[in-house]
C-alpha atoms as an extended CHARMM CRD file, in Angstrom:
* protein
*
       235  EXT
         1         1  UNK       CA             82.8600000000       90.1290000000       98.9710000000  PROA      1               0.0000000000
         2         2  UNK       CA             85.0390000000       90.4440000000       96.1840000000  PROA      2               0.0000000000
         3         3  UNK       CA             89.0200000000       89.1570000000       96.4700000000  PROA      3               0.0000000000
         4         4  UNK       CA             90.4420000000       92.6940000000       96.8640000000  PROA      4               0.0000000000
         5         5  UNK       CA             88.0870000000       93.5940000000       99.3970000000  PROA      5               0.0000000000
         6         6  UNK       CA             87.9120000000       90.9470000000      101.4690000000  PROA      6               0.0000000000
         7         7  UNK       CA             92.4130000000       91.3600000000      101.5140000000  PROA      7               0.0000000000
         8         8  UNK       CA             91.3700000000       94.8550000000      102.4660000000  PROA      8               0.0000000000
         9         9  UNK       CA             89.1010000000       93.9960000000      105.4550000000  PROA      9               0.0000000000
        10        10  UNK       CA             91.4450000000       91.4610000000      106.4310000000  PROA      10              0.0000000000
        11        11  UNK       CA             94.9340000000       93.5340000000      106.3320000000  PROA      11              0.0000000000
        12        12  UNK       CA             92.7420000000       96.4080000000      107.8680000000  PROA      12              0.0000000000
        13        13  UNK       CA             91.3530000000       94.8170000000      110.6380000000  PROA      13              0.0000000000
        14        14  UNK       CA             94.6870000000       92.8720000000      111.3100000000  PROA      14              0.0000000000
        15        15  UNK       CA             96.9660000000       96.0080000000      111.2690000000  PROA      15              0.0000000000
        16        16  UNK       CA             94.6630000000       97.7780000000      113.6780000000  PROA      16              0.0000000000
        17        17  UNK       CA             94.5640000000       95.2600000000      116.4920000000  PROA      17              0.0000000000
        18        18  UNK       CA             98.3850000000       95.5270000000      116.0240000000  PROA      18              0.0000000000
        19        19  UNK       CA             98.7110000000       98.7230000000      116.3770000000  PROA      19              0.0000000000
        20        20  UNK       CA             96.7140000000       98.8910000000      119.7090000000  PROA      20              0.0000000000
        21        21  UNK       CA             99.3030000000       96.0160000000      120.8570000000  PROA      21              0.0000000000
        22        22  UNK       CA            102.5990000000       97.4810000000      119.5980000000  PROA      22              0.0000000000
        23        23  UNK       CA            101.4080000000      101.4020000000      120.4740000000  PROA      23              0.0000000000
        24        24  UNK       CA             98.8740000000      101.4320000000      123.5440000000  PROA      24              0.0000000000
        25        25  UNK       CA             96.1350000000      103.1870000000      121.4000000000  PROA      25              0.0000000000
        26        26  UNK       CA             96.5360000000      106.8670000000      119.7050000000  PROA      26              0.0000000000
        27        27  UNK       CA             95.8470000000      109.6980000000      121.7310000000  PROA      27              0.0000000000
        28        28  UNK       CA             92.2430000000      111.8160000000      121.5020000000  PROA      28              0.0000000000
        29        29  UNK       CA             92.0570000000      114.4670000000      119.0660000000  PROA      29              0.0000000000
        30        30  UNK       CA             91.9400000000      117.9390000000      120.0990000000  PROA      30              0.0000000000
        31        31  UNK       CA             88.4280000000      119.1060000000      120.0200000000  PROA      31              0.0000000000
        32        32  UNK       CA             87.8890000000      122.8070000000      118.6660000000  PROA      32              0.0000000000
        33        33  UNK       CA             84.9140000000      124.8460000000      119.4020000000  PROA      33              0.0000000000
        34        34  UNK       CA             83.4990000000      128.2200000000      118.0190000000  PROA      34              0.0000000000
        35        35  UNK       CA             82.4900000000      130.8730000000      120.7180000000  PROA      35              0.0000000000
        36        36  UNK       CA             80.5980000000      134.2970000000      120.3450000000  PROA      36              0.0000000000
        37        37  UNK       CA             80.1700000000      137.0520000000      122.8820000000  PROA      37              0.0000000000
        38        38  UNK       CA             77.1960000000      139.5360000000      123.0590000000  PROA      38              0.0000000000
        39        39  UNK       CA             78.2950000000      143.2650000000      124.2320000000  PROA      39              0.0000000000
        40        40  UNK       CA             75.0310000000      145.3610000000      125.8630000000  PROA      40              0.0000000000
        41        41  UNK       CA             75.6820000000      148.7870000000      125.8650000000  PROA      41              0.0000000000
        42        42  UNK       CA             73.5330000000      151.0620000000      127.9570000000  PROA      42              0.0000000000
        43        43  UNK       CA             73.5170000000      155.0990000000      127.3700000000  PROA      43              0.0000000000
        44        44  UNK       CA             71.4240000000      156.8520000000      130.0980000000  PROA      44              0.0000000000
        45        45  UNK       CA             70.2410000000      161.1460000000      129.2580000000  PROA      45              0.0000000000
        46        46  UNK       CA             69.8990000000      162.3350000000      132.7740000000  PROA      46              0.0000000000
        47        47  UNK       CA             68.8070000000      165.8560000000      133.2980000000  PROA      47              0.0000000000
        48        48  UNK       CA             67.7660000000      167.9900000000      136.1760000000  PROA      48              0.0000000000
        49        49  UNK       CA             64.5580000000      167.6460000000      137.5770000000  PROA      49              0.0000000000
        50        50  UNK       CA             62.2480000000      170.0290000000      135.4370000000  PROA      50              0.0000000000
        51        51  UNK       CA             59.3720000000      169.6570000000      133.5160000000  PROA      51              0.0000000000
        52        52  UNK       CA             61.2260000000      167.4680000000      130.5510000000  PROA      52              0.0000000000
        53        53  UNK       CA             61.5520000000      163.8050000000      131.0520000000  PROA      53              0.0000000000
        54        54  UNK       CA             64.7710000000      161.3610000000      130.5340000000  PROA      54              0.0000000000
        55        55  UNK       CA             64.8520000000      159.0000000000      127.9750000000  PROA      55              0.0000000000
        56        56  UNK       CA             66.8460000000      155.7560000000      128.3400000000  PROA      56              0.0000000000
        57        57  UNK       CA             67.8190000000      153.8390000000      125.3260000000  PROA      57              0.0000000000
        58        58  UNK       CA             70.0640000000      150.7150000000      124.8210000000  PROA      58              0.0000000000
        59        59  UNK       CA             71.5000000000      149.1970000000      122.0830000000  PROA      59              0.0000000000
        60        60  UNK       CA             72.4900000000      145.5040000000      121.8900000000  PROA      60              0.0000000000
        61        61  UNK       CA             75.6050000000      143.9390000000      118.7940000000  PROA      61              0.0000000000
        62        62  UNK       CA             76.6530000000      140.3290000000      118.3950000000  PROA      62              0.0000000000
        63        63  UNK       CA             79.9430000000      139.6700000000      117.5320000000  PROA      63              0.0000000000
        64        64  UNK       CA             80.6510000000      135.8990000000      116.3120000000  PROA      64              0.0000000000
        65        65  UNK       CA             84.2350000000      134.2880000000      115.4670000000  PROA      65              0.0000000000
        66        66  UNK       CA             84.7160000000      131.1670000000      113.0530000000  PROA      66              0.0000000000
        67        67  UNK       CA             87.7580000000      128.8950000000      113.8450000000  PROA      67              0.0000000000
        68        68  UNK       CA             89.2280000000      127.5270000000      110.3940000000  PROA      68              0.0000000000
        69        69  UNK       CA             91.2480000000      124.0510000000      110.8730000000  PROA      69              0.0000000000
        70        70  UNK       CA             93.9810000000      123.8730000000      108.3920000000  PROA      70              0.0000000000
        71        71  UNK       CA             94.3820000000      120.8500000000      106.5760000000  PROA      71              0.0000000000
        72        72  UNK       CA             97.8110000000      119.4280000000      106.5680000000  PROA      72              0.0000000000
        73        73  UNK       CA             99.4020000000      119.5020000000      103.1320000000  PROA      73              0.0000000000
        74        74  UNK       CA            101.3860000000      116.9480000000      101.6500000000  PROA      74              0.0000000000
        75        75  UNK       CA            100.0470000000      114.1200000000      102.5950000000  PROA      75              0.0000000000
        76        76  UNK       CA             97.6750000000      112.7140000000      100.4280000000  PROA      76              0.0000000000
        77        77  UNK       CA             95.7140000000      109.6720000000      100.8390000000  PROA      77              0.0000000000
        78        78  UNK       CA             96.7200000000      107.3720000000       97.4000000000  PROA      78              0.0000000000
        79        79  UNK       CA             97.3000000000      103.7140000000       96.4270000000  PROA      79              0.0000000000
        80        80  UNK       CA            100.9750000000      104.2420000000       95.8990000000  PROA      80              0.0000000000
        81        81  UNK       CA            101.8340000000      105.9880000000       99.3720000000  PROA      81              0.0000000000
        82        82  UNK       CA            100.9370000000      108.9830000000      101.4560000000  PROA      82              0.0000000000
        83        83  UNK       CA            101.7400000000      112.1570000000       99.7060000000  PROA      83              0.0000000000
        84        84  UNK       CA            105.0630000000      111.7070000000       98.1860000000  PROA      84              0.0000000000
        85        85  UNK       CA            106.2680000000      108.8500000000      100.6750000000  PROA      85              0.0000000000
        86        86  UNK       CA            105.7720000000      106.2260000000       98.3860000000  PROA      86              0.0000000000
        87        87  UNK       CA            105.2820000000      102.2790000000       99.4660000000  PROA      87              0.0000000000
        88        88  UNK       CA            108.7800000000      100.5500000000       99.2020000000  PROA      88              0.0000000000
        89        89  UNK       CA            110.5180000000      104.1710000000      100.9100000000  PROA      89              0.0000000000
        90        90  UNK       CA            112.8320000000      103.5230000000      103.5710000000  PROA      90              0.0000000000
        91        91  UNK       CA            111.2920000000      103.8340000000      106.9450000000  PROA      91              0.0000000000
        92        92  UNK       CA            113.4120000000      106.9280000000      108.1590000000  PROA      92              0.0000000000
        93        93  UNK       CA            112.6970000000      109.0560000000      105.0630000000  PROA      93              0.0000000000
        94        94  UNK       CA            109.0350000000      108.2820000000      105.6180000000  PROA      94              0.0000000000
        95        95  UNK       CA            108.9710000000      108.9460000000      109.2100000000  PROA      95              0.0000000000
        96        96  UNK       CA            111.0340000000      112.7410000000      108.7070000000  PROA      96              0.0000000000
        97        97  UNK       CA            108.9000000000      113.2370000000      105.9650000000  PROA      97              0.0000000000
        98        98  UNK       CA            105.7750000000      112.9800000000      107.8900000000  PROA      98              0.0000000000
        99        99  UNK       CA            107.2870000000      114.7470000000      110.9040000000  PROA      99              0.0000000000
       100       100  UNK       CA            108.0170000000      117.6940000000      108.6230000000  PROA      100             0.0000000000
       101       101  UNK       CA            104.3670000000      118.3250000000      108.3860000000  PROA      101             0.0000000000
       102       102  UNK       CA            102.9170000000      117.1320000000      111.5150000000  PROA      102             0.0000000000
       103       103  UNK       CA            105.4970000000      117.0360000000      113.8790000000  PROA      103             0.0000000000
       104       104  UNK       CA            107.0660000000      114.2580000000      116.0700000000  PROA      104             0.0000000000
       105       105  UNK       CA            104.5420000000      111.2210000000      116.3860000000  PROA      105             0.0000000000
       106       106  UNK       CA            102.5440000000      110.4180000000      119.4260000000  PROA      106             0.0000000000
       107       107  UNK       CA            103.8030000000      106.8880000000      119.5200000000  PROA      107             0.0000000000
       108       108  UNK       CA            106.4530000000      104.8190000000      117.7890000000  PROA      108             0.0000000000
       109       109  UNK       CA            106.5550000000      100.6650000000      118.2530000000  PROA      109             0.0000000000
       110       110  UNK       CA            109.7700000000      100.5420000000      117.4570000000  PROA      110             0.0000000000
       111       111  UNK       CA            110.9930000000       97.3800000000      115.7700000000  PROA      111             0.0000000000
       112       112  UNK       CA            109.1990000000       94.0370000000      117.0030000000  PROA      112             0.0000000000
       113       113  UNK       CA            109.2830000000       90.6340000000      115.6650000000  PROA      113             0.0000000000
       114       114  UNK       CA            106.2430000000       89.4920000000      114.8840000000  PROA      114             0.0000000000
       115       115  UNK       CA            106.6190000000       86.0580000000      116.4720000000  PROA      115             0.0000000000
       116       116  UNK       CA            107.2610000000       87.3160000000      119.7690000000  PROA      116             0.0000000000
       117       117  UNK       CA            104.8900000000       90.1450000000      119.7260000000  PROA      117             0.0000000000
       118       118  UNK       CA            101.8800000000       87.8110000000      118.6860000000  PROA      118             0.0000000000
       119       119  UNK       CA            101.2640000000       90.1710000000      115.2640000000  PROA      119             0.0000000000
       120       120  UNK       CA             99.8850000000       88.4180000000      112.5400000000  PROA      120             0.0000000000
       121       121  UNK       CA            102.6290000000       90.0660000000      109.4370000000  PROA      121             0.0000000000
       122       122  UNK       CA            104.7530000000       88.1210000000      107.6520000000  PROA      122             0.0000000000
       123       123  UNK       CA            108.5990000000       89.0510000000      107.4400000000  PROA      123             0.0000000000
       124       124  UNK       CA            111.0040000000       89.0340000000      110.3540000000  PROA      124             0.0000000000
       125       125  UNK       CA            110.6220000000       93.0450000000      111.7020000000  PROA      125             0.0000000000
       126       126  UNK       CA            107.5660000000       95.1180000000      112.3770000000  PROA      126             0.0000000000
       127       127  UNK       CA            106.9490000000       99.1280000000      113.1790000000  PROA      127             0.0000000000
       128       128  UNK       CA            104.0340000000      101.1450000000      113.3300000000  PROA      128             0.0000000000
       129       129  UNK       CA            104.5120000000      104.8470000000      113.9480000000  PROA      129             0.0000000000
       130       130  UNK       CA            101.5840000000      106.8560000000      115.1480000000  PROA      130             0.0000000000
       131       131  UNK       CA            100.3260000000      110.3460000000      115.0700000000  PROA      131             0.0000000000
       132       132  UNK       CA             96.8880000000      109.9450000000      116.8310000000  PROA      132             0.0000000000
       133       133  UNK       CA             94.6370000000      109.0740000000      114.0930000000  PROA      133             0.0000000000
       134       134  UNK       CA             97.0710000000      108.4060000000      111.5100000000  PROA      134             0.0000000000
       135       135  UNK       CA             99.3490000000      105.1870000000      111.8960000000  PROA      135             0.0000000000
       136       136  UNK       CA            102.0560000000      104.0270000000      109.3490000000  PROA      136             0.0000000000
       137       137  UNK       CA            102.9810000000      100.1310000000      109.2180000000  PROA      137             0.0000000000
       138       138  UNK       CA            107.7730000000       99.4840000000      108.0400000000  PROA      138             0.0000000000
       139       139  UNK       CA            108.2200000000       95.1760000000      107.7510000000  PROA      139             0.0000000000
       140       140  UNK       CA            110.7960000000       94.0870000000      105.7750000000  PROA      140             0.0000000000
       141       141  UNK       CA            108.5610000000       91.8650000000      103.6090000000  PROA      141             0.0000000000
       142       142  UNK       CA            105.7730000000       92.7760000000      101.6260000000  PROA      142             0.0000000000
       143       143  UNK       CA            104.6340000000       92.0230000000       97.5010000000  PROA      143             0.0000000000
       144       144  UNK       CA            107.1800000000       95.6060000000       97.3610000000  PROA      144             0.0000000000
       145       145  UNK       CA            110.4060000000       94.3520000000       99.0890000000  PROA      145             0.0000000000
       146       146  UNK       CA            111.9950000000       91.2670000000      100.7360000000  PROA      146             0.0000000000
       147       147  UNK       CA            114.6530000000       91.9230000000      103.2970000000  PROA      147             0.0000000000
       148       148  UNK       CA            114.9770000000       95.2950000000      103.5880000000  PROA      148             0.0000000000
       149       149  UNK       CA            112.5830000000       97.4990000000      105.7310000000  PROA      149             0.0000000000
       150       150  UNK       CA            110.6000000000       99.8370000000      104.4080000000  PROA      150             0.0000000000
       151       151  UNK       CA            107.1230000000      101.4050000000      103.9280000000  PROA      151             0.0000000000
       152       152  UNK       CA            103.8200000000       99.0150000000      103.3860000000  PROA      152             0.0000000000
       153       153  UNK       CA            100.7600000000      100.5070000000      104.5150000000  PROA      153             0.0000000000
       154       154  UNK       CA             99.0390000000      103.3920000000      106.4640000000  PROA      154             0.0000000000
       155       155  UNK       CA             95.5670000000      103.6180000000      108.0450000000  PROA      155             0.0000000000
       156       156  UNK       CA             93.7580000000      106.7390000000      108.9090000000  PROA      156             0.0000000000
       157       157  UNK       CA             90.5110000000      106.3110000000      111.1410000000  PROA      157             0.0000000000
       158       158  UNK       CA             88.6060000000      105.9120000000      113.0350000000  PROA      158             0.0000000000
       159       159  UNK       CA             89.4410000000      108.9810000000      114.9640000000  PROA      159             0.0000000000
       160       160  UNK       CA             89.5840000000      109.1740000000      118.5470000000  PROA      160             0.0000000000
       161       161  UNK       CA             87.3900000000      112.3740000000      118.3540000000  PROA      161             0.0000000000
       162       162  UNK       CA             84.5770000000      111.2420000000      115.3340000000  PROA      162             0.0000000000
       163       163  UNK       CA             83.8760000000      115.0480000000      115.0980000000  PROA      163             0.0000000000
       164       164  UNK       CA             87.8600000000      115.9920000000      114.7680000000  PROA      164             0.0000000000
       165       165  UNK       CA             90.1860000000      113.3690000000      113.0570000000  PROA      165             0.0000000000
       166       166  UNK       CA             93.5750000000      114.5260000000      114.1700000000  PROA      166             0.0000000000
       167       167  UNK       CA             95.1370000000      114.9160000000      111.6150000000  PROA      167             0.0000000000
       168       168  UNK       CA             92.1990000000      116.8250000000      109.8690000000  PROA      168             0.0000000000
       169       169  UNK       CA             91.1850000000      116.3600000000      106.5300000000  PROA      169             0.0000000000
       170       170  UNK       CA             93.9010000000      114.1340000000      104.6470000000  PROA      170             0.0000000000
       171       171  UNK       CA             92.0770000000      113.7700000000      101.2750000000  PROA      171             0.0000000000
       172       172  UNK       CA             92.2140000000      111.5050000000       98.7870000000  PROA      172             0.0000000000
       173       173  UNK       CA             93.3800000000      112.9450000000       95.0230000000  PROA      173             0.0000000000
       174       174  UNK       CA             89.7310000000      113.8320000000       94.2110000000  PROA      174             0.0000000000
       175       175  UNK       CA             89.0920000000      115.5650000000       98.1640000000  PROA      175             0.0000000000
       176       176  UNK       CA             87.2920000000      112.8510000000      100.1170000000  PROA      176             0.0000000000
       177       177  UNK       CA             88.2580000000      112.5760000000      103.4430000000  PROA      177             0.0000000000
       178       178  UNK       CA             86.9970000000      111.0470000000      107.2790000000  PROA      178             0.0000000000
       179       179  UNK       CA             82.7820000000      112.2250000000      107.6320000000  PROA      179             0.0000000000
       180       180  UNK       CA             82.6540000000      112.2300000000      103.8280000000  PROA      180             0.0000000000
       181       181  UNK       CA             79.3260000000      110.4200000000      102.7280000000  PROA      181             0.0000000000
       182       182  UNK       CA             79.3850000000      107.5530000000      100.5620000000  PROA      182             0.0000000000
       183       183  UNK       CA             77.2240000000      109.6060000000       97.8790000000  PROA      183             0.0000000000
       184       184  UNK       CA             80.0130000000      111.9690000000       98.1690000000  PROA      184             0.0000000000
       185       185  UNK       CA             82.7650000000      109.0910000000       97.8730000000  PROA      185             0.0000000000
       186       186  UNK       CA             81.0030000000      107.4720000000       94.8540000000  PROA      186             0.0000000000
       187       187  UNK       CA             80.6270000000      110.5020000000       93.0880000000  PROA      187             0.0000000000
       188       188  UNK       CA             84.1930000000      111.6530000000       93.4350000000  PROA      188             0.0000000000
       189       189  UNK       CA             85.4050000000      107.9500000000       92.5920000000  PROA      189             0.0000000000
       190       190  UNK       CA             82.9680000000      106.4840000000       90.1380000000  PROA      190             0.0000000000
       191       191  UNK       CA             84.5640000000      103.0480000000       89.9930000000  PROA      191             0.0000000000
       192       192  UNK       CA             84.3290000000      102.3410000000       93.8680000000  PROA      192             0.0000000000
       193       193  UNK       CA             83.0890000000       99.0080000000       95.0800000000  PROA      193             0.0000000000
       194       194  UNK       CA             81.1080000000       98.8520000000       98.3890000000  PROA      194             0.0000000000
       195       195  UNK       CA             80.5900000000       95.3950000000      100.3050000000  PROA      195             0.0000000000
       196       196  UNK       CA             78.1180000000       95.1330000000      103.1460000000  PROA      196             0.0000000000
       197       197  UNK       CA             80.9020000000       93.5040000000      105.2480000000  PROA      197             0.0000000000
       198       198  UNK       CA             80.3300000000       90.4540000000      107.2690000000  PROA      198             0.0000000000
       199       199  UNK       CA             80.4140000000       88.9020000000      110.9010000000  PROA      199             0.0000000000
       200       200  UNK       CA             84.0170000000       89.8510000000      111.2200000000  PROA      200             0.0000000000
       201       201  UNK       CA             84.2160000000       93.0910000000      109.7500000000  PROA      201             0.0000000000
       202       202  UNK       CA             81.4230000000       96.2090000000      108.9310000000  PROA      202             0.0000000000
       203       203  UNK       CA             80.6690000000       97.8180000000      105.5740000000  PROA      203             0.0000000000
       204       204  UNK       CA             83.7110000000       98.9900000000      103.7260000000  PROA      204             0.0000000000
       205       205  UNK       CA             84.9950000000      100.1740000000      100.6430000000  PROA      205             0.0000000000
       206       206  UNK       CA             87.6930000000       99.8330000000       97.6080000000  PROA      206             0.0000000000
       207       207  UNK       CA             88.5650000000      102.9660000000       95.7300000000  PROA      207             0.0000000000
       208       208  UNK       CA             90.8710000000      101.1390000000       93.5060000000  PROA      208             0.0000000000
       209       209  UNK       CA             93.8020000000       98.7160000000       94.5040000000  PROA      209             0.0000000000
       210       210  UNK       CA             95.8000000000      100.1420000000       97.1760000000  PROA      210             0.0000000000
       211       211  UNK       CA             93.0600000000      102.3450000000       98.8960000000  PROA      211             0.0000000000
       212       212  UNK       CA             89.7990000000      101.2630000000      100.6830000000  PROA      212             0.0000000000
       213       213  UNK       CA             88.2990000000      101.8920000000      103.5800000000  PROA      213             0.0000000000
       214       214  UNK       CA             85.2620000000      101.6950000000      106.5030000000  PROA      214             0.0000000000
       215       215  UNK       CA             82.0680000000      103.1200000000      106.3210000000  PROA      215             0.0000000000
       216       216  UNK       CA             78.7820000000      103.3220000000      109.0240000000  PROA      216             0.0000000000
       217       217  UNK       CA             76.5830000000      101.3510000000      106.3740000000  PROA      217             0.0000000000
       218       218  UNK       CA             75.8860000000      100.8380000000      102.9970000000  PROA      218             0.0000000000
       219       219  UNK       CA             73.3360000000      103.9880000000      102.2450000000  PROA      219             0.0000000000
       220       220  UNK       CA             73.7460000000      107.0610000000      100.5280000000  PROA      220             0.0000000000
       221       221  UNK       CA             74.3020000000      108.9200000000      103.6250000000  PROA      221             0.0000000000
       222       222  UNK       CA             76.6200000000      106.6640000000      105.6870000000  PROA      222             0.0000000000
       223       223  UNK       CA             79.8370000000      108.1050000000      106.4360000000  PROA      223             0.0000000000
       224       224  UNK       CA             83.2100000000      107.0510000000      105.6460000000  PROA      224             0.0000000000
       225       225  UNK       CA             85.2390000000      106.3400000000      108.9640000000  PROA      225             0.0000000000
       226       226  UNK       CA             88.8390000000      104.9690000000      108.2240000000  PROA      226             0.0000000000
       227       227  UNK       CA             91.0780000000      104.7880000000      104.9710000000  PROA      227             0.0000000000
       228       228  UNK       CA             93.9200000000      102.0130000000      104.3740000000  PROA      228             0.0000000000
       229       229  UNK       CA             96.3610000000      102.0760000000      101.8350000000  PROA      229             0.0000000000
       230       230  UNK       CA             99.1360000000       99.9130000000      101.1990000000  PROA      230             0.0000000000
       231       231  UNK       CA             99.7320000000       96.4030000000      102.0220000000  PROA      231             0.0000000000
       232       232  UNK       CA             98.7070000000       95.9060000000      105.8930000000  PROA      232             0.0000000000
       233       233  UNK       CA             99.6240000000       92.7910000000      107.8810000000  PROA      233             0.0000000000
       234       234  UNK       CA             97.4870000000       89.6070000000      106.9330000000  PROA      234             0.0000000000
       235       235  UNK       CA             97.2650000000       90.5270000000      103.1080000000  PROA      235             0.0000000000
């Protein structure tokens, strides 16, 4: 495992388990479903009794309805930030910034010291604001910024719902997102490296410095199931 991926894994893994401490877990993802109804109509001739005979004929349509999730806009999965919430931002402008698209979050740490809540980050203050599948990591120290709060990482994945991240669909700049395959990923990012993972952590991916990210294995068709980007505790 190269350097970079193996501060990936690490940070990723590490910012997780925090998260679960600091938030009690993200909420499931709405599941949507598609429906269709079937209309029978029946038209019955009836005539007097006589010599001619009835005929009964019926007649059967299908209707079908496709439910379209939107994909929230804005928020970008990149190496420098999410969208235009750029690492190094001051916590508050990230958080209404995010809010403005998706609303308030589901849960919100507030500020903990790391000491005290047994979370492996380095500086003095730690937050990580949540909006199910989506969590954002403010410290006041990272390679960015000493002493100041502000933006470090974000991790997106693995949803609640595997069939319905909520959020749906952030995408990286060149449209990958969570259930893309790793064909998909490498032909929309030519230069990413894949490690099988180890012991500690599964197989996983680096776009580029910044942005990485889980997978289900290492073959063609395994899927990609989280994203991190940023600087995440233990890097």
């Amino acid at each position: 495992m190269t350097p970079r991926l193996a501060a990936l894994v690490l940070g990723a893994s590490l910012v997780s388990a925090a998260t679960i401490v600091a938030c009690g877990g993200d909420d499931a993802a709405p599941a949507t479903s598609s429906s269709s109804s079937t209309a029978v109509a029946t038209t019955t001739t009836s005539i007097a009794p006589t010599t001619t005979s009835s005929t009964t004929t019926t007649s059967t349509s299908t209707t079908s309805t496709t439910t379209t999730i939107p994909v929230p806009q804005g928020l970008e999965l990149r190496a420098d930030g999410l969208g235009d919430a750029l690492f190094g931002a001051s916590p508050d402008d990230v958080v209404a910034y995010v809010e403005a698209v998706l609303g308030a979050p589901t849960a919100d740490s507030g500020w903990l010291d790391p000491v005290e809540a047994a979370i492996p980050c380095t500086g003095t203050s730690v937050r990580f604001v949540t909006w199910h599948d989506l969590t954002l990591q403010f410290s006041d120290e990272s390679a960015l910024v000493t002493g100041l709060r502000h933006f470090v990482s974000y991790s997106y994945g693995p949803a609640a719902d595997a069939t319905m991240p909520d959020p749906y669909g952030l995408p990286t700049d060149a449209g990958i997102t969570l259930g893309a395959t790793l064909d998909a990923l490498r032909e929309a990012h030519p230069g990413s490296e894949v490690s099988p993972g180890d012991d500690v952590v599964g197989p996983n991916f680096v776009i580029e410095e910044g942005l990485g990210g889980f997978l289900t294995g290492t073959n063609g068709g395994s899927l990609v199931i989280s994203f991190v980007g940023g600087q995440a505790c233990g890097e």
